[in-house]
C-alpha positions as CSV (number, residue, x, y, z in Angstrom):
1,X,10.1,6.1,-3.7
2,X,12.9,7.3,-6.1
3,X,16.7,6.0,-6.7
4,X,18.5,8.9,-8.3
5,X,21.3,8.4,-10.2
6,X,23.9,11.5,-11.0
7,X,27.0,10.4,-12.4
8,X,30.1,12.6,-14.6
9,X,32.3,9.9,-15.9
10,X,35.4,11.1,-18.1
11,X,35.5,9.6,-21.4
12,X,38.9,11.0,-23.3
13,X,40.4,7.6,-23.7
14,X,38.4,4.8,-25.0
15,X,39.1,2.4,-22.1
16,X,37.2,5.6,-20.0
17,X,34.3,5.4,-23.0
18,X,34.0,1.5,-22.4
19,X,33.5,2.0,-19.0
20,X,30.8,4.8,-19.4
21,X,29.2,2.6,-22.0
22,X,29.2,-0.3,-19.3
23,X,28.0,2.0,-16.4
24,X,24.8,3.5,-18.8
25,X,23.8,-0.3,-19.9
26,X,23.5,-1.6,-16.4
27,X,21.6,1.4,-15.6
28,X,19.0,0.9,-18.1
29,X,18.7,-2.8,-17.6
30,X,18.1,-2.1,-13.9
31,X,15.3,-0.1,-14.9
32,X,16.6,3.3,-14.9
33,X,15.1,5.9,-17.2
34,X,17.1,9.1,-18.2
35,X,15.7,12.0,-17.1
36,X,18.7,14.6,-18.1
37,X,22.3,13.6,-19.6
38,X,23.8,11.8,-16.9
39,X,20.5,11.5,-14.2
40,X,18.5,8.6,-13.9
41,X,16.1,7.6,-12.4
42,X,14.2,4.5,-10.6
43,X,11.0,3.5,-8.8
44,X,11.5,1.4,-6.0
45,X,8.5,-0.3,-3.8
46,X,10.8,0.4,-0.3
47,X,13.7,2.0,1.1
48,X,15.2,-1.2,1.4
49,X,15.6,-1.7,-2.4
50,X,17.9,0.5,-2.3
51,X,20.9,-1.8,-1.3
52,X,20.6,-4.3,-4.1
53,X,21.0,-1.5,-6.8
54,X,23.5,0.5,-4.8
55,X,25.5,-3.0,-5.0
56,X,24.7,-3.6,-8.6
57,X,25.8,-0.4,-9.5
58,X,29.0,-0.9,-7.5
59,X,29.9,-4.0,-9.6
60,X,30.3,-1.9,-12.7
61,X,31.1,1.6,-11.5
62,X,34.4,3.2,-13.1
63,X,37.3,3.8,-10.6
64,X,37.4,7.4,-11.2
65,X,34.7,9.9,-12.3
66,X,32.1,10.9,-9.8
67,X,28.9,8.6,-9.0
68,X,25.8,9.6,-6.5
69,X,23.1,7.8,-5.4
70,X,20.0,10.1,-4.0
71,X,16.7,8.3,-2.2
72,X,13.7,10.3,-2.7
73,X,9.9,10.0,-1.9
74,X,7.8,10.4,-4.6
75,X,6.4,13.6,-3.3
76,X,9.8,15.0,-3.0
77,X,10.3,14.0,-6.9
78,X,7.1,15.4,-8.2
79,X,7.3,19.0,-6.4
80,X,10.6,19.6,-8.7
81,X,10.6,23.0,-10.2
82,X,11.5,23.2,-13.9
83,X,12.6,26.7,-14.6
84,X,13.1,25.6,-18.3
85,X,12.0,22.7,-20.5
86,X,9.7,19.9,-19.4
87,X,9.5,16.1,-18.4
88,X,11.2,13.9,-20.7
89,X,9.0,11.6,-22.9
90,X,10.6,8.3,-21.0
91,X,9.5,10.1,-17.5
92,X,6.2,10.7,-19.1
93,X,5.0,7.1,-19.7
94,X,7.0,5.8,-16.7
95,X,5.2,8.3,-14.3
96,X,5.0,6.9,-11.1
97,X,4.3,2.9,-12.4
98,X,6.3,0.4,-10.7
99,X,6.2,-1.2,-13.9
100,X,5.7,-0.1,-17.5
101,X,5.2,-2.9,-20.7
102,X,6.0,-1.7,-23.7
C-alpha cells in the first residue's frame, strides 16, 4: 500500500517558507520519497498505518495552503501512466521495499 502526499503551500513571506521547510523535513523523516515537486510518497504494511502519519503530519501542517492525503494499493500506484518523463531515481531504488538501507 501507498500514502500519497500532495501538498501546495504558499511561501511569499518567510514565516510561510519556514513552515514549508518544516512540513518537507517531517515528510522525509517519515519516510517519504519525492516523486514530483510537491508529491510524496510512502509504503505502508496496512491500511491502518495510515492514521499515525495522517496524525504526524497534522502536528506540523501549515494553517493555510492546501494538504491531501491519498491511500493507494500498490497495483493502483504501479498502473500510472507517464505521458512524459519517467520514475524518479528515489522511486527507483525505493520500488516497492518496505525498507531501503543506504
Amino acid at each position: 500500500m501507498r500514502l500519497m502526499c500532495f501538498f501546495d503551500l504558499p511561501m511569499e513571506t518567510k514565516q510561510e517558507q519556514k513552515y514549508y521547510r518544516v512540513f518537507r523535513k517531517k515528510l522525509i523523516e517519515l519516510g517519504f520519497v519525492m516523486v514530483q515537486e510537491s508529491v510524496y510518497v510512502r509504503t505502508l504494511p496496512n491500511r491502518s498505518q495510515l492514521t499515525k502519519y495522517e496524525e504526524q503530519l497534522k502536528r506540523v501542517t501549515p494553517y493555510n495552503g492546501l494538504v491531501e492525503l491519498m491511500y493507494v494499493s500498490e497495483k493502483q500506484f504501479n498502473d500510472r501512466r507517464f505521458l512524459t518523463g519517467e520514475k524518479a531515481p528515489q522511486e527507483v531504488a525505493v520500488g516497492n521495499n518496505k525498507m531501503v538501507i543506504i
